[in-house]
C-alpha positions in Angstrom: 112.3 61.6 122.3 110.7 63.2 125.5 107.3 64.1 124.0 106.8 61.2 121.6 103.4 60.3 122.6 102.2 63.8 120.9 102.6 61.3 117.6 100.2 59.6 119.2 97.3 62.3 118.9 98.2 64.0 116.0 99.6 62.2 112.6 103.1 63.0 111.9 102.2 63.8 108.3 99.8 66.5 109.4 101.5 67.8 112.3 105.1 68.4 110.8 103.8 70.4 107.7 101.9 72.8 110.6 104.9 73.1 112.8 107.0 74.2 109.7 104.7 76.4 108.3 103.8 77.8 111.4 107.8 78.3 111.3 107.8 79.9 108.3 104.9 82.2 109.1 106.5 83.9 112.2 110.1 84.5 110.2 108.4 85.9 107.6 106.7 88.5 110.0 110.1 89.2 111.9 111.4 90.0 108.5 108.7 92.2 107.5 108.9 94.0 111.2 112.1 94.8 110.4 112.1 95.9 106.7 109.2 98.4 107.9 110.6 99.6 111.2 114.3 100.0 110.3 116.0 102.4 107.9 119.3 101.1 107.8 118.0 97.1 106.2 116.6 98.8 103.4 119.3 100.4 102.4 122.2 97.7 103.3 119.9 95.7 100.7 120.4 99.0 98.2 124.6 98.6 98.6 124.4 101.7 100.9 127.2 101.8 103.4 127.0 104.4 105.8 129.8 103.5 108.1 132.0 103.7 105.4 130.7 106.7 104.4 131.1 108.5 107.1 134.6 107.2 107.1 135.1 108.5 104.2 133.7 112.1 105.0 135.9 112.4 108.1 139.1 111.3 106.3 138.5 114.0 104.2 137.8 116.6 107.1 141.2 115.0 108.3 142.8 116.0 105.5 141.9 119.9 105.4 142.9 120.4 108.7 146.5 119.6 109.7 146.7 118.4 113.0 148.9 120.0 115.5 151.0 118.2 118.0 151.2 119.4 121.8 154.8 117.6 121.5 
């Protein structure tokens, strides 16, 4: 281990409980930054799909409107 002497300074059964909440702290705000600045998480979490959605709509557009062949 490169930095083992930090073991040394601070106990390992204090500073391994900080690093992983500290861990846990920062994920939990990158989630919460994205659940608030994002409309598409939201909604993937709801079971909306838009991509197949709008796959949907333009198979149907498709559909009314034969296509024509240059040929």
């Amino acid at each position: 281990m490169y930095n083992a002497r930090i073991w040394l300074v601070v106990r390992p059964s204090v500073g391994l409980p900080l690093l992983l909440g500290t861990v846990l702290v920062l994920s939990l705000l990158v989630h919460s930054a994205i659940l608030t600045n994002t409309d598409w998480y939201p909604s993937f979490f709801q079971g909306s799909n838009a991509a197949a959605e709008t796959a949907a709509e333009v198979a149907d557009s498709e559909a009314l409107e034969p296509r024509t062949s240059i040929l």
